[in-house]
C-alpha positions as CSV (number, residue, x, y, z in Angstrom):
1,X,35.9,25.6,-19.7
2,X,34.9,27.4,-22.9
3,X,33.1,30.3,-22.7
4,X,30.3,32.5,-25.1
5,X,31.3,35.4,-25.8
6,X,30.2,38.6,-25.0
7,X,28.3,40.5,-27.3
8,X,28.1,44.0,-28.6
9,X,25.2,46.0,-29.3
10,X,24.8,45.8,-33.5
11,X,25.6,49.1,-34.7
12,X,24.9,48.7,-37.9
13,X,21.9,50.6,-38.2
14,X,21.5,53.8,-40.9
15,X,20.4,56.1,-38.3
16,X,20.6,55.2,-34.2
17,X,17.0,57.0,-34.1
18,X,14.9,56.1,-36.4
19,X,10.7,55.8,-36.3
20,X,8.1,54.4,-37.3
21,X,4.3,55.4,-38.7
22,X,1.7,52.4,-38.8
23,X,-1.1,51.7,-37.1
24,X,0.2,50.2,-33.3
25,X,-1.7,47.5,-31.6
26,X,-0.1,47.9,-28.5
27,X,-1.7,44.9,-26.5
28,X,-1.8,47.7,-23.7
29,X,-5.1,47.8,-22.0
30,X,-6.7,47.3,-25.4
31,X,-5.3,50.4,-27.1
32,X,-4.8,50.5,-31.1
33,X,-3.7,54.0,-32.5
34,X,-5.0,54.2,-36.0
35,X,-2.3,56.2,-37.1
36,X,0.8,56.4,-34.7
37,X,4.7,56.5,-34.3
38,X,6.9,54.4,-32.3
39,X,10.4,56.0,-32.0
40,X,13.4,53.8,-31.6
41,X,16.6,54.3,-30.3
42,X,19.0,52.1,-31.7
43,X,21.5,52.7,-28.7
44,X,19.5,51.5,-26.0
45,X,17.7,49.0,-28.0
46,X,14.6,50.4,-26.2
47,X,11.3,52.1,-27.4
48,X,11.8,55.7,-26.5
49,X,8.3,57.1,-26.8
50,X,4.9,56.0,-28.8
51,X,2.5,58.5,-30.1
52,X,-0.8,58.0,-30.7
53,X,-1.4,60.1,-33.8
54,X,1.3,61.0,-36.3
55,X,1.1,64.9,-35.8
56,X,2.7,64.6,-32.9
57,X,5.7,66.6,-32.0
58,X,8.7,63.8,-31.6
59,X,11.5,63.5,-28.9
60,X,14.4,65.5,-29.6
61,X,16.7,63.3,-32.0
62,X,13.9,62.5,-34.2
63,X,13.6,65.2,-37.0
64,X,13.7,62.6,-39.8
65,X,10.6,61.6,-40.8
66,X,9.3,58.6,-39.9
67,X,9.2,55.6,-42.3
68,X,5.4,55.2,-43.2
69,X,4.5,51.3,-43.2
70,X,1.1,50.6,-45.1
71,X,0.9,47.9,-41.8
72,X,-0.2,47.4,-38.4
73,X,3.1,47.3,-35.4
74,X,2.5,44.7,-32.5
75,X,5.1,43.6,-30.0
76,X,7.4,40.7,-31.3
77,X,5.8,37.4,-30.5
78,X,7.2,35.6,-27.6
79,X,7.5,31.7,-27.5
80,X,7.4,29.9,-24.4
81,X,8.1,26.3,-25.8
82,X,9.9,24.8,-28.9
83,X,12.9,22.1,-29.6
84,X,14.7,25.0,-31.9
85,X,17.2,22.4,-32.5
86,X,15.4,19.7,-34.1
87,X,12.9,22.0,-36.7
88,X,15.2,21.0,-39.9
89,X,12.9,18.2,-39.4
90,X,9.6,17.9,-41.8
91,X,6.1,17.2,-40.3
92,X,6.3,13.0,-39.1
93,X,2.9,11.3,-39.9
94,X,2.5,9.9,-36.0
95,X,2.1,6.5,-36.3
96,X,-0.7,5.6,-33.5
97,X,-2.6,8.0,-31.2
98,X,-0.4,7.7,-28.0
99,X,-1.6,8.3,-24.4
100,X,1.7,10.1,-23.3
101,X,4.8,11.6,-23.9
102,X,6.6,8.2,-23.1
103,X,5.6,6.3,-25.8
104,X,6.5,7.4,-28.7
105,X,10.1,7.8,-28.3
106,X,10.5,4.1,-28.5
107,X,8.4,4.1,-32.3
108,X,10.9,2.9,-34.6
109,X,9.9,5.6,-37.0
110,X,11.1,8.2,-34.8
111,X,15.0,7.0,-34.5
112,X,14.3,6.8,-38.4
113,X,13.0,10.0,-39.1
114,X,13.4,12.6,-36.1
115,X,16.1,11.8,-33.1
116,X,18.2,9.8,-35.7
117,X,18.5,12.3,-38.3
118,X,18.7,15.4,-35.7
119,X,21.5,13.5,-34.4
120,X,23.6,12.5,-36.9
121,X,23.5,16.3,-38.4
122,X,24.7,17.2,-35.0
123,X,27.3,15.7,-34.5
124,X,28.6,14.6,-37.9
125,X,31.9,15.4,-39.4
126,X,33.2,17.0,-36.1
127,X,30.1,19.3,-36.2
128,X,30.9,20.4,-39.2
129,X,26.5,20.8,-39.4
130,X,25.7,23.2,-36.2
131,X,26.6,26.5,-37.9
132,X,24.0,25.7,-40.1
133,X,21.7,24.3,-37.9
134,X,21.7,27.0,-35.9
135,X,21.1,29.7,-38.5
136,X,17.9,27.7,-40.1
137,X,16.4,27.3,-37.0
138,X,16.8,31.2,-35.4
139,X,15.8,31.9,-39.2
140,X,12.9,29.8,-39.2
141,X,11.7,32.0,-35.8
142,X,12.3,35.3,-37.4
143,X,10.2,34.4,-40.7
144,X,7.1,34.1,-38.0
145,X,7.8,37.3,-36.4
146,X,9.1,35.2,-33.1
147,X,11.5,37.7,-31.6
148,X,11.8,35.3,-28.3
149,X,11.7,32.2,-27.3
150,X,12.8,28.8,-25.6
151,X,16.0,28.6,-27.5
152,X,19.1,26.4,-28.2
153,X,21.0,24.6,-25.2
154,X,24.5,24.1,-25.9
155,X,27.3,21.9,-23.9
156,X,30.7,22.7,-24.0
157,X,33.1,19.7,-24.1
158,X,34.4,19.0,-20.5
159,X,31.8,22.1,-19.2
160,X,28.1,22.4,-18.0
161,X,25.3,23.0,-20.4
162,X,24.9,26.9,-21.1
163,X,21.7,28.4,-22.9
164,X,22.6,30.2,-26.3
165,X,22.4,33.3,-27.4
166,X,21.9,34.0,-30.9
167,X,19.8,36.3,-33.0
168,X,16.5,35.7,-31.4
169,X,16.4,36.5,-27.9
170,X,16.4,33.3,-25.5
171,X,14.5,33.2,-22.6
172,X,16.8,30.9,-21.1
173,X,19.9,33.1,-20.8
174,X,20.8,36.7,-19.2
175,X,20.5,38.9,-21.7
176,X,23.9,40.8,-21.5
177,X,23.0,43.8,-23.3
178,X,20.2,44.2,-20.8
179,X,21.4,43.1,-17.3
180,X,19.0,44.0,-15.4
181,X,15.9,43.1,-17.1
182,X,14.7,40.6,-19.1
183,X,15.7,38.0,-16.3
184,X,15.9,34.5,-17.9
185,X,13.4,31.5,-17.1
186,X,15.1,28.0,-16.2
187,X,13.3,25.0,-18.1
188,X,13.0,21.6,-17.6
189,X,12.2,18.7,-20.0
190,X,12.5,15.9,-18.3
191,X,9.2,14.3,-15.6
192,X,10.4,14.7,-11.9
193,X,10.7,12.2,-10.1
194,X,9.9,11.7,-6.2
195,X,13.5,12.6,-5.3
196,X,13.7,15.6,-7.5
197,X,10.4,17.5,-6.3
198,X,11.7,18.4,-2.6
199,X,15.0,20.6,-4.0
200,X,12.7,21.4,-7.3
201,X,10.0,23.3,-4.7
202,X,12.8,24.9,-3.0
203,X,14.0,26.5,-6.2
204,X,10.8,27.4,-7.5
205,X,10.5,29.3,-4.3
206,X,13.5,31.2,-4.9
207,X,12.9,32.2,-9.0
208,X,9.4,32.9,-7.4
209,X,10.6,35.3,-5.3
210,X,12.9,36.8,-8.0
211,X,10.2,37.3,-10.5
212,X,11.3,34.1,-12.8
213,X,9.7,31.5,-14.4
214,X,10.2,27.9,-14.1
215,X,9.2,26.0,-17.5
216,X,8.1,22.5,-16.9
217,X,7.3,19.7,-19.1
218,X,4.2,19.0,-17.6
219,X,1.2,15.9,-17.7
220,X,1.6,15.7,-21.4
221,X,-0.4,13.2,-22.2
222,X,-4.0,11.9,-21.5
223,X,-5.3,10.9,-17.9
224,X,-5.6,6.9,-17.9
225,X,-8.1,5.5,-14.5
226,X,-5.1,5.2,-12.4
227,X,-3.6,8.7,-11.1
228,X,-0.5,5.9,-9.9
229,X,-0.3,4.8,-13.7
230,X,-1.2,7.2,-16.0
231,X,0.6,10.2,-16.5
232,X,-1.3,12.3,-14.6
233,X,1.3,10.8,-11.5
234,X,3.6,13.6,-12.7
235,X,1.3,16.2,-10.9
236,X,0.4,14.1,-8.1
237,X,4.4,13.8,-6.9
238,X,4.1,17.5,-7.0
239,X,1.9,17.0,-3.6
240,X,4.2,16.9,-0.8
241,X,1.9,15.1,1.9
242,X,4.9,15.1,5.0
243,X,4.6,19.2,4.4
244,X,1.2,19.4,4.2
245,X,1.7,21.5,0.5
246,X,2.2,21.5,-2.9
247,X,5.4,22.1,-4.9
248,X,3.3,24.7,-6.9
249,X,4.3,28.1,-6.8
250,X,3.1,31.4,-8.8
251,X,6.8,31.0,-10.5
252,X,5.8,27.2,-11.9
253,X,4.6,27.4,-15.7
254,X,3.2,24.0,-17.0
255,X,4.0,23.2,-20.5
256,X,0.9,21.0,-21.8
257,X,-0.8,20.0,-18.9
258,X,-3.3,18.0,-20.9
259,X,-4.1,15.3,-18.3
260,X,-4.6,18.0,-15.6
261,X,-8.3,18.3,-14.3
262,X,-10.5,20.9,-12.9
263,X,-9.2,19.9,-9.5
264,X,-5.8,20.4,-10.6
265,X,-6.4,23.4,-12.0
266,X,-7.6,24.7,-8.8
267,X,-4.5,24.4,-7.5
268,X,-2.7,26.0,-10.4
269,X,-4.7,29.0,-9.7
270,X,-4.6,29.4,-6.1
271,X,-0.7,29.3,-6.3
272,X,-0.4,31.4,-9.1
273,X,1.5,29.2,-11.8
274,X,0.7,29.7,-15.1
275,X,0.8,27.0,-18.3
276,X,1.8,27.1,-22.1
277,X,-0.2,25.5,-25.0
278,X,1.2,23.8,-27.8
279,X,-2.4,22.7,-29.6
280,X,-1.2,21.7,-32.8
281,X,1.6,18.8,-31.0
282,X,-1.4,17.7,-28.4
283,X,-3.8,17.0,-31.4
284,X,-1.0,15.6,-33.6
285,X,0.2,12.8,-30.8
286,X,-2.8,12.1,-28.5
287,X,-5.8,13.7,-30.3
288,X,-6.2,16.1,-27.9
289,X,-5.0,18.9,-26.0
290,X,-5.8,20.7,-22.4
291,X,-9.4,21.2,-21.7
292,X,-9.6,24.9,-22.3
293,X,-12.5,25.7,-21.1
294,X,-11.4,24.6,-17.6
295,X,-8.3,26.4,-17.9
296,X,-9.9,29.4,-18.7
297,X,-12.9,29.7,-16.8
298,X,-10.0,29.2,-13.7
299,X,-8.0,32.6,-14.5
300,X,-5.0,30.7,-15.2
301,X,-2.4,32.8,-17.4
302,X,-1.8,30.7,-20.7
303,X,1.7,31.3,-23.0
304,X,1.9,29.5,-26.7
305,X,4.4,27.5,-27.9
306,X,4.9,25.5,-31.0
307,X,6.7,22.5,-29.8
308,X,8.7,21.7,-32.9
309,X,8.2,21.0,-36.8
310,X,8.2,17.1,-36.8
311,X,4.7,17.4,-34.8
312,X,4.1,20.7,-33.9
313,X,3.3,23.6,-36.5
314,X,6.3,24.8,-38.1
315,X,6.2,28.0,-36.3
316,X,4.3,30.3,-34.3
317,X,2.5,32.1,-36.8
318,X,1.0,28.5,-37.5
319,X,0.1,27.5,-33.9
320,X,-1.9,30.8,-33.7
321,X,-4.1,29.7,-36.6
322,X,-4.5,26.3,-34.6
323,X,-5.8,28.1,-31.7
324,X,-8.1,30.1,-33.3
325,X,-9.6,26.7,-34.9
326,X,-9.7,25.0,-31.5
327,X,-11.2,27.8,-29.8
328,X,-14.0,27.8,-33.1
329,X,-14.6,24.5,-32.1
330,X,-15.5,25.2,-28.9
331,X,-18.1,28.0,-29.5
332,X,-15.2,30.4,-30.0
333,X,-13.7,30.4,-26.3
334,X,-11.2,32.7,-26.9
335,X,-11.3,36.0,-28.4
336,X,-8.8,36.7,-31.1
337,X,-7.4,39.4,-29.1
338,X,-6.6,36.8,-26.0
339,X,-4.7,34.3,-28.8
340,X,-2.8,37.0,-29.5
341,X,-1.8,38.1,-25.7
342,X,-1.0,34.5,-25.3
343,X,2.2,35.1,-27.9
344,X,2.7,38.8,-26.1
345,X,1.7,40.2,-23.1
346,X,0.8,36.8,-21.2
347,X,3.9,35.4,-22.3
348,X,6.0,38.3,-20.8
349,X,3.7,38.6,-17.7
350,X,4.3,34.6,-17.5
351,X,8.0,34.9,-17.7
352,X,7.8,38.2,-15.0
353,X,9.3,40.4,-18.5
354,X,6.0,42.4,-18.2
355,X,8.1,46.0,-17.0
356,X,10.1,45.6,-20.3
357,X,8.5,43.3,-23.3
358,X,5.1,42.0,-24.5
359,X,3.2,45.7,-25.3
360,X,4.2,48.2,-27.3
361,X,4.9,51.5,-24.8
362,X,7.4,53.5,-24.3
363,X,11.1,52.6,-22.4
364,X,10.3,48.8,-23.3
365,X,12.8,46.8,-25.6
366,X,12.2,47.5,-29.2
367,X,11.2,44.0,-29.9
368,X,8.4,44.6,-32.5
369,X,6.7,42.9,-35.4
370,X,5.0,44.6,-38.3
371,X,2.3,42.9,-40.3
372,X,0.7,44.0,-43.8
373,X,-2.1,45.8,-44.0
374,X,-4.6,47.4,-41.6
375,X,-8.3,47.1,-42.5
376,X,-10.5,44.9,-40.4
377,X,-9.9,43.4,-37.2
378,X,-6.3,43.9,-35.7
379,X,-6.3,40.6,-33.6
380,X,-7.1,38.6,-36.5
381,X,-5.1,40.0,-39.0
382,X,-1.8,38.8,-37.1
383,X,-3.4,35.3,-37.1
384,X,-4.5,35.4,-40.5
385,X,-1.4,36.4,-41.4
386,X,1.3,34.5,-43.1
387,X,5.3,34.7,-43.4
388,X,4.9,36.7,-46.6
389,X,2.9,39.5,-44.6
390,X,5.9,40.1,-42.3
391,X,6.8,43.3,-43.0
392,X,9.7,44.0,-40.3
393,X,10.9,42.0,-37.2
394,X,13.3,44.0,-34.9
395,X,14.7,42.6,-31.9
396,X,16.6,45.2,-29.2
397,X,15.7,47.7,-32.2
398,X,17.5,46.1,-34.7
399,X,15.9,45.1,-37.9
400,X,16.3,41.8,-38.2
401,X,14.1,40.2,-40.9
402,X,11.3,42.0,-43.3
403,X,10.3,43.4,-46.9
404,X,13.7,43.7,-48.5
405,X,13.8,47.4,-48.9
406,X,12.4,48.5,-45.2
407,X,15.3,46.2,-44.1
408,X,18.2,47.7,-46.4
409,X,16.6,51.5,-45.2
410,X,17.1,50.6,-42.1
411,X,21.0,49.2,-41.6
412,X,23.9,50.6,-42.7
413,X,26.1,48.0,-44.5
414,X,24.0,47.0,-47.4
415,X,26.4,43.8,-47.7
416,X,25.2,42.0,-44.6
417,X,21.6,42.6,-45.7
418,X,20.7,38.9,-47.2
419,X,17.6,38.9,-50.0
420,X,15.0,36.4,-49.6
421,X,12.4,35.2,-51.5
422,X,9.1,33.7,-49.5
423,X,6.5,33.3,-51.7
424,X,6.3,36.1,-54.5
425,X,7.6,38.6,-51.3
426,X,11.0,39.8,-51.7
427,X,12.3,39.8,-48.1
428,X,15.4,39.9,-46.2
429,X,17.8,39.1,-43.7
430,X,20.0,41.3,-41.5
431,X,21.6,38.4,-39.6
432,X,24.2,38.6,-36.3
433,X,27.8,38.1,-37.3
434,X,30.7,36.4,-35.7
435,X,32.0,37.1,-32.4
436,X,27.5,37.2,-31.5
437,X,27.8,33.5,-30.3
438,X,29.4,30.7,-30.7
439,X,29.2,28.4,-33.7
440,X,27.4,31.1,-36.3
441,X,31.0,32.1,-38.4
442,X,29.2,34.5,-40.4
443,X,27.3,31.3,-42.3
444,X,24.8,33.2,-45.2
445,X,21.3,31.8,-44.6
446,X,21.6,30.6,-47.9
447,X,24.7,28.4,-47.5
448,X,23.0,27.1,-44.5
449,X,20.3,25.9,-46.0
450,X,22.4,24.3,-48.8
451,X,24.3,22.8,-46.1
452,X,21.2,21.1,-44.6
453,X,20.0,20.0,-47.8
454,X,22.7,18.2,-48.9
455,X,23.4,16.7,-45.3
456,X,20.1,15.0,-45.1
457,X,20.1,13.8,-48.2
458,X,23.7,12.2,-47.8
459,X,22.1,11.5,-43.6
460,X,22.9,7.8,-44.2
461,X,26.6,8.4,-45.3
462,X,27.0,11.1,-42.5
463,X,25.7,8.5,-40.0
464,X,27.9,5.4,-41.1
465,X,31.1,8.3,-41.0
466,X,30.2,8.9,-37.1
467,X,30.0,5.2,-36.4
468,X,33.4,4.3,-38.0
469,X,34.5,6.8,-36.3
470,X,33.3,4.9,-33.0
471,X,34.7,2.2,-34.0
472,X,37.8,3.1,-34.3
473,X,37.9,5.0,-30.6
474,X,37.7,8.1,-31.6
475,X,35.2,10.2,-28.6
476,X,31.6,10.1,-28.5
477,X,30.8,12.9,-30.9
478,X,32.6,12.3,-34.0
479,X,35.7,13.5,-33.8
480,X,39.4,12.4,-33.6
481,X,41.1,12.9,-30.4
482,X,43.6,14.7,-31.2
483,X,41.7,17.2,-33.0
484,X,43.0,20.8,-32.5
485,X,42.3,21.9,-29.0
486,X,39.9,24.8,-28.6
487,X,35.8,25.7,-27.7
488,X,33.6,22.6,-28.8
489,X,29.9,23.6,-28.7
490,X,27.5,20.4,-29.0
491,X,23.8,20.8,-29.4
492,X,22.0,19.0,-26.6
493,X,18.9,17.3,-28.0
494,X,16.4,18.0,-25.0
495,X,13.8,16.0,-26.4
496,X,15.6,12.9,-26.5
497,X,14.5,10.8,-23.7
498,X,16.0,7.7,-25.5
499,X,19.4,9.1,-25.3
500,X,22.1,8.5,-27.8
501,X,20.0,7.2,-30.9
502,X,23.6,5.2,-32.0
503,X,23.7,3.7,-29.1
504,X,19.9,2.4,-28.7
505,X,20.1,-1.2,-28.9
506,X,18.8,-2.3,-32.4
507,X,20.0,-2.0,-36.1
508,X,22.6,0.4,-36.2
509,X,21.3,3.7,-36.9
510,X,23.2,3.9,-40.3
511,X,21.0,1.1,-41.8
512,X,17.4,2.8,-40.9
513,X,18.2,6.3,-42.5
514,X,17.4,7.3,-45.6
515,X,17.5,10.3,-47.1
516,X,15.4,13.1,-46.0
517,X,14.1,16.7,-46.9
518,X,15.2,19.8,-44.9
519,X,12.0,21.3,-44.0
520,X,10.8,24.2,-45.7
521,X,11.5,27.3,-44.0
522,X,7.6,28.9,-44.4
523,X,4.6,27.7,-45.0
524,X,4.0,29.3,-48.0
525,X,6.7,27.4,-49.5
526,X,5.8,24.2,-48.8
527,X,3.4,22.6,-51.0
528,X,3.8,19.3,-49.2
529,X,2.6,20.2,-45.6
530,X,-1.1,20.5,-45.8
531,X,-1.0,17.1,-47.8
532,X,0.9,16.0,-45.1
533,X,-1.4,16.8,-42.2
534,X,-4.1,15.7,-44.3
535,X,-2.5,12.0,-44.6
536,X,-2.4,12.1,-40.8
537,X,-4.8,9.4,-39.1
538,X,-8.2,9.6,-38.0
539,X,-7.3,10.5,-34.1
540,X,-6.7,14.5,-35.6
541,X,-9.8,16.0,-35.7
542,X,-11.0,17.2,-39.4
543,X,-11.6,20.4,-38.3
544,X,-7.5,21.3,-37.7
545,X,-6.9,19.9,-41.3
546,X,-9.6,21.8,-43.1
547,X,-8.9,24.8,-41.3
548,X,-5.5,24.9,-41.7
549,X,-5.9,24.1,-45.7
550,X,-8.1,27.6,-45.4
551,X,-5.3,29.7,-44.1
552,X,-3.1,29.0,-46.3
553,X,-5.1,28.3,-49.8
């Protein structure tokens, strides 16, 4: 069975102890030092101390002075639900308003423009594609200041699906460098069914118990007259009448959970479970999203996710921004200060992290996020913000994206620092190397997205190459069989509920492609997205389209 391999802590860092002088919005009780240090030790990957104010003595091991940021320090933003492996993908004008998540797998514009495409590039030319894929993707997250989140599920031929772990931490897996902390969630995509829910209550007892989270896909879609019809049945088998309870424990976080009602809700809260909003995907595919205002007024805990690019925002910086609209909308129901703890502290007190991520204190992991500037209100500058204000993302203390010269201070081999351009911002990458993971061979960000480029725009060829290859007998994914033995990593496209989009019965897959864009990597690089969203229909309220159009004009 293949196996990942273990990883090392990156040393590549100019000094092991370094700090840092900004102004800290620690999402700790409320505190915001104007003018503090966070010290980090490289070693640990851990924050070893945070002073309020600057003229403070520091730890012994930090005489150098700290590096002054003209910018404001938060925790790294944690994401509690995305399809990583999919957001190559550009924005996909839904469409029909649906009622739920079962419908619109069977449009024929989505094999032709989302699970078709995703596809092909996955498996294509003996996966010639993941490398890449998986680079854009993590890159995509970092850009955003998204130092967590759902991640990338891999199979390994003639093995069991394993979670990845790559440069952005994956709440999914066991994080090896961190053994003891950080414990990883389990997910599920896919509706339970009747049979499932009995074993699926007995294990959300135990991750309970354990201090886990349990991620489920969860009522997405609108409640129809009929709780045996519409989708709001998915709760309902959740009830199990013979026991005289519900499958609902304080570990169970709901992703969506738009057709859910106040009654429902009350059931949520009195057993604890928590749920995750993905705003910008509910408004995009049904028109509308969880009702807010109940969920709020309940206590519930509430995470943020942005789905995935083909109808979700193309990161998290974005889905912030739709929050904040929503929550305008409705006689400003949230605070900017709780958007942001639903990307930070929630999100780490949701996945039972809160000892060790989601503030910025002392002996937490040095998973932070530093944003330009520092006048005016803290919450809302990070929302405001956009991929050109990132000034440094470090995960486990390691820089991993920023302003191209904080990032090249900060590591030691200049050569693996990577320039990029977003905007007018000269940024950079400091990416992980091989022997991290599987699949990412020491790929450039650059050659990968030259690599998905040309692959879309050549999807058609790619996709009549894997169905010769059928043809002729050759396995299921591409490639001839015997092809040199070793570790083969497929991607597994969790959002797939039609399956194997060359085997849906139809055209053959190869004669609906065309070819395609790769997705910007930020919004400030793509002039085609607002016009996009704009040219969506009627059932997405004005008010997300305009607003959006704001942020980012």
């Amino acid at each position: 069975m293949p196996q990942l391999p273990q990883p090392q802590p990156d040393t590549n860092l100019a000094n092991a102890k370094y700090s840092l002088r900004a102004q800290i919005v620690t999402m700790d009780g409320g505190a915001v030092h104007r003018d503090g240090v966070v010290c980090v030790d490289g070693s640990t990957g851990l924050i070893a101390a945070v002073l309020p104010d600057a003229s403070q003595a520091r730890p012994a091991g930090w005489e150098a002075e700290p590096i002054r940021i003209r910018g404001t320090i938060y925790p790294g933003l944690i994401e509690l639900h995305n399809h990583l492996c999919y957001n190559m993908l550009t924005l996909w004008r839904v469409p029909r308003q649906y009622e739920h998540h079962n419908q619109w797998p069977g449009a024929p514009e989505y094999r032709k423009l989302v699970t078709g495409p995703a596809q092909t590039l996955g498996i294509a030319r003996a996966f010639e594609y993941l490398p890449a894929i998986v680079r854009y993707v993590e890159c995509k997250c970092l850009v955003a200041g998204v130092t967590a989140s759902q991640g990338i599920t891999l199979n390994g031929v003639g093995s069991a699906q394993t979670a990845f772990r790559g440069t952005v931490r994956n709440v999914e897996i066991k994080d090896p460098l961190f053994p003891k902390r950080l414990l990883p969630a389990e997910a599920r995509i896919g509706e339970l069914t009747p049979q499932d829910v009995p074993a699926r209550f007995e294990n959300m007892k135990k991750l309970a118990k354990e201090g886990r989270a349990y991620l489920l896909h969860l009522c997405e879609g609108v409640a129809g007259p009929n709780p045996q019809k519409s989708i709001i049945r998915e709760f309902m088998r959740l009830n199990l009448q013979d026991r005289g309870e519900w499958a609902v424990t304080r570990s169970l976080v709901g992703i969506h959970c738009v057709a859910l009602g106040e009654s429902h809700w009350d059931i949520m809260r009195d057993k604890g479970a928590s749920m995750v909003w993905s705003p910008m995907s509910n408004l995009l595919l049904y028109g509308e999203t969880a009702d807010m205002r109940i969920v709020k007024s309940k206590g519930i805990r509430i995470g943020i996710g942005s789905d995935w690019s083909p109808s979700g925002s193309k990161n998290l910086l974005g889905e912030l921004k739709v929050a904040q609209l929503y929550s305008r909308e409705h006689d400003n129901l949230f605070t900017d200060q709780e958007i942001v703890a639903m990307a930070t502290v929630n999100a780490a007190e949701i996945l039972g992290w809160q000892r060790d991520a989601g503030t910025v204190t002392a002996n937490k992991v040095a998973d932070l996020l530093v944003i330009a500037g520092t006048s005016g209100d803290h919450y809302s500058r990070l929302i405001k913000a956009t991929e050109k204000d990132v000034y440094l993302v470090t995960i486990g203390g390691v820089p991993r994206y920023g302003r191209k010269t904080l990032v090249s201070r900060l590591v030691k081999d200049k050569a693996r620092v990577e320039p990029w351009k977003v905007g007018r911002a000269s940024q950079a990458f400091h990416l992980d190397v091989a022997g991290s993971a599987p699949l990412v061979v020491d790929i450039s960000m650059r050659d990968a997205t030259r690599k998905l480029a040309d692959g879309l725009a050549h999807i058609k060829q790619l996709a009549e190459e894997v169905e010769s290859a059928r043809s002729r007998g050759d396995d299921a994914f591409g490639w001839p069989r015997d092809a040199a033995a070793g570790p083969r990593w497929t991607l597994v496209f969790d959002n797939d509920d039609m399956g194997d989009a060359f085997a849906v019965a139809g055209p053959p897959l190869s004669t609906l492609l065309e070819p395609l864009e790769l997705d910007p990597l930020t919004m400030v690089d793509d002039p085609k997205y607002l016009a996009k969203l704009d040219g969506q229909l009627a059932h997405v309220p004005d008010y997300l389209k305009r607003g959006l159009a704001a942020y980012y004009r």
